[in-house]
C-alpha positions in Angstrom: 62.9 165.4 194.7 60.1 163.3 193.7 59.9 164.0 190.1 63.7 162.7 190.3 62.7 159.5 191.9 60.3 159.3 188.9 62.6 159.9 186.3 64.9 157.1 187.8 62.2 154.8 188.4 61.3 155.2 184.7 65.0 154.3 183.2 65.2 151.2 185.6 62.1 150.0 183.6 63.7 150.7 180.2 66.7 149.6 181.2 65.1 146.2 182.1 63.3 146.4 178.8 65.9 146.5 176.5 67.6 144.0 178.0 64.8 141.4 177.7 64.6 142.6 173.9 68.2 142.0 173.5 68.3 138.7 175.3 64.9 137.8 173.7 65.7 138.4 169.9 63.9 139.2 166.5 60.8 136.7 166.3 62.1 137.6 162.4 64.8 135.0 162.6 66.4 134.3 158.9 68.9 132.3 160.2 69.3 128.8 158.6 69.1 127.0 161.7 65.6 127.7 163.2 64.5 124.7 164.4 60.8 125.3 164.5 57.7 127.5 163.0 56.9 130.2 165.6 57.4 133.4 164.2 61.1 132.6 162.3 62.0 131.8 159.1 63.6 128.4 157.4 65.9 129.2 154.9 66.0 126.2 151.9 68.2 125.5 149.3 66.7 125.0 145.6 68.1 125.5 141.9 66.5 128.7 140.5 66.7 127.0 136.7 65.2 123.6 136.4 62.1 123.7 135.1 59.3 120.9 136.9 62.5 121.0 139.9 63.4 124.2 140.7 62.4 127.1 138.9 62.3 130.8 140.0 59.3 132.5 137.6 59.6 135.9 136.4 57.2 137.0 139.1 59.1 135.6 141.7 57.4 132.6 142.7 58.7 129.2 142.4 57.8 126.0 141.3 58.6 122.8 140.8 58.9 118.7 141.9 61.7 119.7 144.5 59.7 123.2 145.3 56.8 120.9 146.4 59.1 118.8 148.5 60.8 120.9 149.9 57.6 123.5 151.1 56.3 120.1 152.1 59.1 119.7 154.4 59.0 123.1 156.0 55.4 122.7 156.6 55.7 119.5 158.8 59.0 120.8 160.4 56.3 124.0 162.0 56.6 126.4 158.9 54.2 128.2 157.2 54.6 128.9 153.1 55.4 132.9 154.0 58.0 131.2 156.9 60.0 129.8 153.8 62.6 131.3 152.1 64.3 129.6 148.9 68.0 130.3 148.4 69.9 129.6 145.1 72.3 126.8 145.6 74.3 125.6 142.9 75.5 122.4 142.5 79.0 123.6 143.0 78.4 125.5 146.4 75.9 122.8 148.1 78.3 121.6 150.5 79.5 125.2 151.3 76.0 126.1 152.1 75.2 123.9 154.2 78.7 123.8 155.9 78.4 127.8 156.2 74.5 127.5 157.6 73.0 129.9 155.0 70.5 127.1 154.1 68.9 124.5 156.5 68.4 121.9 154.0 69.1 121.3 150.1 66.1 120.0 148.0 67.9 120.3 144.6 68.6 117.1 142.8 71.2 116.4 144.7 72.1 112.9 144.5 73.8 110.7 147.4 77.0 109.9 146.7 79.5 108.1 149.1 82.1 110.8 148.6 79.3 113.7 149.4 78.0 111.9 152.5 81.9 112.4 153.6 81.1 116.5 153.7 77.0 116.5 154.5 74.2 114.3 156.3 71.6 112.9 153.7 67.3 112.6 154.6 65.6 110.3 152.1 65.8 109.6 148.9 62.7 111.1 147.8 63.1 110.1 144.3 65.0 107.9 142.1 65.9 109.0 139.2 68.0 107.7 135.4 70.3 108.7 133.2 68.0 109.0 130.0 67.8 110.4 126.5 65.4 113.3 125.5 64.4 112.6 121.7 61.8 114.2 119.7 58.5 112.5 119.4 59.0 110.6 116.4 62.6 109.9 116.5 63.4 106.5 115.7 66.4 106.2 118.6 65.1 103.8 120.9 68.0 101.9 122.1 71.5 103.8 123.5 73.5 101.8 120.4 71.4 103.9 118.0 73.2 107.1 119.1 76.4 105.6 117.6 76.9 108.5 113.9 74.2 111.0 115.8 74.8 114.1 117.3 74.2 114.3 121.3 73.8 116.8 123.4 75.0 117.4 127.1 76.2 120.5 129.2 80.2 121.1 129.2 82.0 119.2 131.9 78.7 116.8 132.1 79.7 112.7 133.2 76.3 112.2 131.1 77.8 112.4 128.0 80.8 111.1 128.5 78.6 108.0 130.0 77.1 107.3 126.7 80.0 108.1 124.8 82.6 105.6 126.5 79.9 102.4 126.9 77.0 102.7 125.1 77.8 104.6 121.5 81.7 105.6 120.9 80.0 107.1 117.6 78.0 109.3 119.2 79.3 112.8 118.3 79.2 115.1 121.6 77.8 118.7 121.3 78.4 120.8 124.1 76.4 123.4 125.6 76.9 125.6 128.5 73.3 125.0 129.9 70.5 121.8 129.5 68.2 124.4 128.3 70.4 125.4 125.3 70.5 121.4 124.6 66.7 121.0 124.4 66.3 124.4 122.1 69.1 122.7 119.9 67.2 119.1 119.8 64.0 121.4 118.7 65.5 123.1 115.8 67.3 119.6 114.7 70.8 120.6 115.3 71.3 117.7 117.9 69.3 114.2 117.6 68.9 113.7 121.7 69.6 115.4 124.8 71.2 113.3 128.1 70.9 113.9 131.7 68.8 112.7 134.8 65.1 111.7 133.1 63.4 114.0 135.8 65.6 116.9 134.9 64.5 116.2 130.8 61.1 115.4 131.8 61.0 118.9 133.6 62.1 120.8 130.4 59.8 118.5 128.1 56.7 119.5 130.4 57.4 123.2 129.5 54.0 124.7 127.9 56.5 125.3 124.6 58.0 121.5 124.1 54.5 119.8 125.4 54.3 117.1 123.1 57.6 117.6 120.9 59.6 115.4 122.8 59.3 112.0 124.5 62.1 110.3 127.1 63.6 107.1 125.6 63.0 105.2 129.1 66.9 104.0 129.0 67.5 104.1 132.5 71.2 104.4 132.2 72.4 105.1 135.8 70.7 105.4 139.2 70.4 108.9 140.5 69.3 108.7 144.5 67.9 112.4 145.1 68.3 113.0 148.9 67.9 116.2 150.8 71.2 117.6 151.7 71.5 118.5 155.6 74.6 119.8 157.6 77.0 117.0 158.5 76.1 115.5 162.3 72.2 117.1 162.0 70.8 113.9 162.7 67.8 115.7 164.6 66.8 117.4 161.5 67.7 114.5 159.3 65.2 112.5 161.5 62.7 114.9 161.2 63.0 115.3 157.3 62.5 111.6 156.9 59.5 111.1 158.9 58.3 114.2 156.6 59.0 112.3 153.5 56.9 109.2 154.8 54.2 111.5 155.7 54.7 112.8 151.6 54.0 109.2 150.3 51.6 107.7 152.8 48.9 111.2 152.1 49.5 110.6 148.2 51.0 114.4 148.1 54.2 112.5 146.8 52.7 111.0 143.9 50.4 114.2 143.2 53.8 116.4 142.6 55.2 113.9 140.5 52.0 114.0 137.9 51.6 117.8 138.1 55.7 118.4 137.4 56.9 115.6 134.9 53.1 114.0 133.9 53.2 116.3 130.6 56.5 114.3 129.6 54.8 110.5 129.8 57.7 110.7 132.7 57.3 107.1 134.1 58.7 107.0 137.5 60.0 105.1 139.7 57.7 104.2 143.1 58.7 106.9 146.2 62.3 105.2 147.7 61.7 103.6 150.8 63.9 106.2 153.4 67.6 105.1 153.4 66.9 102.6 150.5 70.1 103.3 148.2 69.6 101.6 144.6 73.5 101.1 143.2 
């Protein structure tokens, strides 16, 4: 009789047990929406193939100006660097990501657009960034007019080239590529005269140890591209959160410091760190 009293004393306690584990949870947490450090995990959304943005290495580490932002984020929202976990987010699925919760925030040159801010919530900008020209070093196109007979380069489907194309040079003959990378190989062998997109995206591939000192930016400044860090839509607490992270960036000089370590190899001259909420039209 007693060793039965035992034995149910002892599956009251387990009982109790498991349900405290149940009710308590993994202190593993992947989910996208931890909202602190602890022992969780922040999930972050990054390209995996912008080199000096967002670049997964072959060893599996990343790097990058939005890599540094983004780690710098985590950090001051109570994550350590082995608490973050980059996600690939295209430009196409952004919205989806964020909508879905598979990321908690977007760091991936995602500019802030009236129609986007519609479908997400926007912290920053954290850079502003140009519509530019990639050249080589001693190409004599220093004006957008001198395009007009040369061949340009953009990715399919791009708004870049089209840009140029329709206001600047009508001449301009258009080569597409499916990728930015394929652009800047084609302006090394000579088969395109220039290369357009956003001058921190070109500035990223000119930095690469390969192109170091084969190209130079034309310093056009054909658009204004306000980078913000995409949040889900009605976040405001994390939005708040980012932002006084971003100010923290600037004021401690790590701002600047990313900027000369990912685009200082391309003479990249940027623009001073957007004050938060400033949007330049």
């Amino acid at each position: 009789m007693k060793l039965r009293k035992v034995t149910a004393a002892s599956a009251a306690v387990l009982a109790l047990s498991l349900a405290a584990t149940a009710c308590g949870g993994s202190d593993d947490d992947n989910s996208g929406s931890g909202s602190s450090g602890g022992g969780g995990k922040i999930k972050v959304g990054i390209k995996y193939d912008q080199p000096g943005l967002g670049l997964k290495k072959p060893d599996g580490s990343f790097s990058g100006f939005d890599v540094d932002v983004a780690t710098y984020v985590a950090k001051e929202l109570g994550y350590k660097a082995d608490q973050i976990e980059f996600v690939e987010t295209k430009s196409a699925d952004r919205e989806n990501a964020l909508a879905r919760g598979d990321v908690k925030y977007i760091v991936a040159t995602y500019s802030i657009t009236d129609e986007r801010k519609q479908k997400v919530d926007f912290a920053g900008p954290y850079l502003l960034a140009h519509q530019d020209l990639l050249v080589k070093s001693d190409s004599d196109v220093t004006k957008g007019t001198d395009l007009n007979g040369k061949k340009l380069c953009s990715v399919t489907g791009s708004t870049s080239a089209q840009n140029v194309q329709k206001s600047i040079a009508p001449k301009a003959n258009l080569k597409e590529y499916s990728s930015y990378s394929e652009c800047v190989a084609a302006l090394q062998s000579g088969a395109v005269d220039a290369v357009t997109t956003d001058d921190s995206i070109l500035a990223g591939f000119a930095s690469q140890d390969q192109y170091k000192g084969k190209f130079k930016l034309a310093g056009l400044k054909l658009s204004n591209e306000n980078y913000g860090i995409g949040v889900k839509k009605g976040d405001t607490a994390t939005v708040d959160k980012i932002n006084k992270a971003l100010e923290k960036m600037e004021s401690d000089g790590s701002w600047q410091k990313a900027v000369d370590a990912n685009f200082g190899p391309a003479d990249y001259k940027n623009e001073p760190a957007p004050k938060i909420g400033q949007i330049v039209k």
